[in-house]
N, C-alpha and C positions, 0 to 999 in steps of 0.2 A: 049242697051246691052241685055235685056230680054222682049221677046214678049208675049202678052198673051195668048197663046197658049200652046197645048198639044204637039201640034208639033213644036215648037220653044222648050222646053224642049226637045223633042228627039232629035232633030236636034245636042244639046251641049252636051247630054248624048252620041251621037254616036261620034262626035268628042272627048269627055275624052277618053271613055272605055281602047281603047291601054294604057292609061297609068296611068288605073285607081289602078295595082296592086305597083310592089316594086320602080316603079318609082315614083308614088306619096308619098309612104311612103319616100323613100328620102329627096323629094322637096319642100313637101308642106307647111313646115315654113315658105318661102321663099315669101317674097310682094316684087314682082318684078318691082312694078308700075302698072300704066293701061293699057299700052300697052306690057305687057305680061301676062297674068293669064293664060297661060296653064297648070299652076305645080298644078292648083287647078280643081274642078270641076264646080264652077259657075254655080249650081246646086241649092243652098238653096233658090230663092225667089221659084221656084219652089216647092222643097220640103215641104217647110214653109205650103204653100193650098193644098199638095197633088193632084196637079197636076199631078207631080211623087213622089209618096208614096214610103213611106220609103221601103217596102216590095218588089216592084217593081223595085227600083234601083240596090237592092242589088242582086236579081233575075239576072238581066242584068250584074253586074258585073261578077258574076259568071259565066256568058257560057262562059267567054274568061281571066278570072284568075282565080288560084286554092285560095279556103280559107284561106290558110297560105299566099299567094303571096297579096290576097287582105283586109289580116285581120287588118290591119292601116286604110282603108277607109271605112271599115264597120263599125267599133269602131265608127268613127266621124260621119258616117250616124245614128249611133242608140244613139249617146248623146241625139239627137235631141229630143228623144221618151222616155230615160231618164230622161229627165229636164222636159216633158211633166206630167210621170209617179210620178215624183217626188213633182212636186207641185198638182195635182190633188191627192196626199194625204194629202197636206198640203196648203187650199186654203185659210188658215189664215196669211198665207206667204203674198198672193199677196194683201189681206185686207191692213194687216199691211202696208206695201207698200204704197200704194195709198194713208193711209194715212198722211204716213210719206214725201211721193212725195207734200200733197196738202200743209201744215206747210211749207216745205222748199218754194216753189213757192211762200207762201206768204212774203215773205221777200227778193226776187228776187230783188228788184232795190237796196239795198244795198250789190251784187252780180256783180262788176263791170269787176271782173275775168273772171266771167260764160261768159257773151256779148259777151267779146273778145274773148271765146275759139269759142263759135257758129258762130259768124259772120267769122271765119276763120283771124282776125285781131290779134291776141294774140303776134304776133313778134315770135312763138312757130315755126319754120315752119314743124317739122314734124305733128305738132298737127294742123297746119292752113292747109296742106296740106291733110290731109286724115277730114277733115273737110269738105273742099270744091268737097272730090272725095264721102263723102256720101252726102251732099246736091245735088249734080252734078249726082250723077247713083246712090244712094239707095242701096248702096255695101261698103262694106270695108273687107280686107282680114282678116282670124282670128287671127292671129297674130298682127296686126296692131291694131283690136277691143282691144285685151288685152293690148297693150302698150297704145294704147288711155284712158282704165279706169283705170289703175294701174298713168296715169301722173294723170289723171281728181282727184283722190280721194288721190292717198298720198304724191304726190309732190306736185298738187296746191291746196290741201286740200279744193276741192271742194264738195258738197254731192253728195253722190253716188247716189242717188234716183235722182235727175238732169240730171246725166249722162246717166242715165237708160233710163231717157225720151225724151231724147232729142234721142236715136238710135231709139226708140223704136217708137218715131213718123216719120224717117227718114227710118229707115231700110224695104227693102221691104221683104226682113225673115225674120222681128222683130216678134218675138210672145213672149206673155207674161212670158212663164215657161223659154225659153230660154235666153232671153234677162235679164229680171230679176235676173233669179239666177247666169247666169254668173259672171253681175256686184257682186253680192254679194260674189262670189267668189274671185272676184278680192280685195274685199274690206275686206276679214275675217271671213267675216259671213255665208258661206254655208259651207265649211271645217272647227268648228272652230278652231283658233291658224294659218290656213293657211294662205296665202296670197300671191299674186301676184308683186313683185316688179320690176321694167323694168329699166335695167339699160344701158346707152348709147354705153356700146360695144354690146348691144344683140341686139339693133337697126342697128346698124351702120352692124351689119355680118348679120341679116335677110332682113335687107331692101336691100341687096348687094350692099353697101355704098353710094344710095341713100339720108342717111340722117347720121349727126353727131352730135347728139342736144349738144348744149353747154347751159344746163341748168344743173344746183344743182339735180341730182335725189335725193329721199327721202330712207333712208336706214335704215327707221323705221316705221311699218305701221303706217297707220294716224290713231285717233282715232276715232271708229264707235259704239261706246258702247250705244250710245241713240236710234241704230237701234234693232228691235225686234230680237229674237235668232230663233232657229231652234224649232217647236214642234214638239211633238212625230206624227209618221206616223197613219194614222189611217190606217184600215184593209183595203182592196180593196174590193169594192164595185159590186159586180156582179148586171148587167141590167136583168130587168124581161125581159121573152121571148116576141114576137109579137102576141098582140092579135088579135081576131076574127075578120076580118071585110071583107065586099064584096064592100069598097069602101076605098082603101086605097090611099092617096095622098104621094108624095116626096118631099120635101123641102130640097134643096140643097145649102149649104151656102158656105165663103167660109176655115173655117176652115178644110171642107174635101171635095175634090173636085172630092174624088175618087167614092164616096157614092154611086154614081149611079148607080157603076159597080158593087159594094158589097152587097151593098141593092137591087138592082134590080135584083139580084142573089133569092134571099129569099122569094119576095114577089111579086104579081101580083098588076106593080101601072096604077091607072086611071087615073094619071095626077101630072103633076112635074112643079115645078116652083123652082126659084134660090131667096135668101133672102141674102144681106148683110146689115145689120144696121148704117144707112149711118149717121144720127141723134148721134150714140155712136162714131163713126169716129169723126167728128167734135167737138163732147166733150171735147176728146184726144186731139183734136188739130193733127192727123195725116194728117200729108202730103197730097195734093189731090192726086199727082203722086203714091203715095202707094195704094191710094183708088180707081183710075182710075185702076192701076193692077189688082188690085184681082176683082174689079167691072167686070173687061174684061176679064180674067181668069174664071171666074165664068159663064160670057155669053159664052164662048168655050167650056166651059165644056158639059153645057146645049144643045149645039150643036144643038136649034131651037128646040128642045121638050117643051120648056116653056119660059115664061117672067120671066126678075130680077127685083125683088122689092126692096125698099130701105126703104120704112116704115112699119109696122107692121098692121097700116089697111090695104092697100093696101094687104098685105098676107091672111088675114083672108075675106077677100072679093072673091080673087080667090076662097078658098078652100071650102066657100057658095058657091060660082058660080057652082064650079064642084061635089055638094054632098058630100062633102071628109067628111068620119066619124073616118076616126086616119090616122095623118095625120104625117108622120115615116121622120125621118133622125138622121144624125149621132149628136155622145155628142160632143160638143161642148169643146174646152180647158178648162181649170180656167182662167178667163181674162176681156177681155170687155163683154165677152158674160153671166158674170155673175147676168149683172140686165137684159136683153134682153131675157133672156130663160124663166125665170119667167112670165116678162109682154107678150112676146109669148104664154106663156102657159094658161095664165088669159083669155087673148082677145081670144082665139081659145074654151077654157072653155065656156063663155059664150055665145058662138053659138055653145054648145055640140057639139065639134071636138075636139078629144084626139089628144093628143103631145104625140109621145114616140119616146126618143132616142134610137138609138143603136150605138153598139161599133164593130169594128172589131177586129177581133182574134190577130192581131198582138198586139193591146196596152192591151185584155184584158190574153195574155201571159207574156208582158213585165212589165206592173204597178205594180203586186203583186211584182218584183222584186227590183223596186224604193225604194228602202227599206232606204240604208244609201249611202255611194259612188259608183261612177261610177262599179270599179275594180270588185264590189261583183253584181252588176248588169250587168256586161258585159258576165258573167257564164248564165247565159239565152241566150247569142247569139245561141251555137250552135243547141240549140231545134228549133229555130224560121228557123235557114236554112233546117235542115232534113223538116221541116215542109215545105220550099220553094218548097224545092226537093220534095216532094210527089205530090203539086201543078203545079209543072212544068213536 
């Protein structure tokens, strides 16, 4: 369903576009099954690495709908930079998390529910059926994502940190701000007093009655009170500018896959290479097929200007090899990459080779605005389009 390519992304961007304005706004609640997802864009593992960046897509929408005609799919293309913007103000969010995910996991064999929902065995079959189509293609449609964590958490009164990990090693646009907050959305805890409840006619009219679950829904949230609350936002953070150097290297990962074209915009580089942390993958327990994507996404990116490494000696070897004296790529999310930047930055230290991140203008316009809900962060959209339009 998705190749790892730049061009396998164009290819499904050009087939949406027609009916990326008020026809999608119509349809796209709509899980048609697998054998139809035209009402959607099948755009996110893509978007997920920046493949096709957020700024990029919306650029493309735009020559062939008006902003009002495509302002439904813009909204949903910039949650994505939302939920990004949003925990990178609060990366005690995804602390907490992990370690409320590692307590639940330890108590997993007395979890005989969880097996069933995973192994796709549950007798559930809307639940065993979009089960077996994310283990099977690494996709589920967003409506579906939400009726799957609103059953997983307040009708089989499962933990939602579970639920979060199990998409989150499965999905190949799982990244941690989205995937995360979502579920916690669904669960009370990013709105709070919100919550998500999925009740069997909203399945049965969005799945176009593909499915009719005869199960008890829950018509009261389930309790999540032992999971941590929301902290206060810290300020945004603006990155120091690029220093001095006549030996600057690229390290291209694959949480931006765009870097090369933005960064190599900025600076004169003597040498690029691609890093994914293949050793924190396996930590996770992600999926190898998630890891072979972006592994292989990452080498098309690269497009033969350099090797992918997958351990961090191996990184800091090249960039001895090649002289590299600061050695630039983009920041990275809040996520797995948050014990990897550090030990990145240690081992490149002690063969005096500076680490400096940079950000592109689109997250460092959008972040400041991450402030509280989507609605009040959605008011930054139209700066970011005049900005397109100057660009384009």
């Amino acid at each position: 369903m998705f190749y790892s390519s730049k061009q396998g992304a164009r290819d499904a961007l050009e087939r949406f576009l027609p009916r990326a304005g008020l026809d999608y706004a119509r349809a796209r609640n709509f899980d048609y099954g697998l054998e139809r997802r035209d009402n959607v864009s099948m755009l996110s593992p893509w978007v997920r690495l920046r493949v096709m960046p957020e700024w990029e897509l919306v650029a493309a929408v735009l020559q062939q709908h008006s902003v009002s005609e495509a302002a439904k799919f813009i909204d949903e293309v910039c949650w994505r930079t939302y939920w990004k913007g949003w925990l990178s103000r609060r990366p005690t969010v995804w602390q907490d998390y992990c370690a409320e995910l590692a307590a639940e996991q330890a108590s997993l064999s007395e979890q005989s529910r969880y097996h069933a929902i995973v192994s796709a065995t549950s007798g559930i079959d809307c639940m065993d059926a979009w089960t077996r189509e994310l283990l099977d293609t690494g996709y589920l449609h967003n409506h579906a994502r939400m009726w799957y964590a609103s059953i997983w958490i307040h009708t089989l009164k499962l933990p939602w940190t579970l639920g979060a990990d199990f998409f989150f090693r499965h999905l190949l646009d799982g990244d941690p701000a989205s995937n995360t907050l979502s579920w916690r959305w669904v669960a009370g805890l990013h709105t709070e007093g919100k919550t998500y409840l999925a009740t069997a006619d909203n399945i049965q009219q969005y799945s176009d009655g593909r499915f009719n679950p005869q199960i008890q829904f829950a018509t009261v949230p389930a309790d999540v009170s032992r999971s941590s609350r929301n902290p206060l936002a810290a300020p945004h953070q603006r990155l120091a500018p690029l220093p001095d150097s006549d030996r600057v290297g690229l390290l291209l990962h694959e949480e931006d896959l765009s870097a090369r074209n933005w960064l190599g915009e900025q600076v004169t580089v003597h040498a690029t290479a691609g890093f994914i942390p293949q050793q924190c993958y396996q930590t996770q327990r992600i999926a190898q097929s998630v890891f072979d994507f972006r592994h292989n996404c990452l080498r098309d990116a690269l497009d033969g200007s350099g090797e992918v490494y997958t351990q961090i000696d191996s990184v800091v070897a090249w960039a001895e090899q090649a002289n590299i004296t600061v050695l630039l790529m983009a920041e990275p999310s809040i996520g797995i990459w948050n014990q990897v930047l550090p030990e990145l930055q240690q081992a490149l230290r002690n063969k005096d080779i500076q680490l400096v991140c940079q950000r592109y203008w689109w997250d460092d316009h959008f972040y400041p605005h991450a402030q509280a809900g989507f609605f009040r962060f959605k008011k930054a959209i139209p700066a970011a389009i005049e900005q397109l339009a100057v660009e384009n």
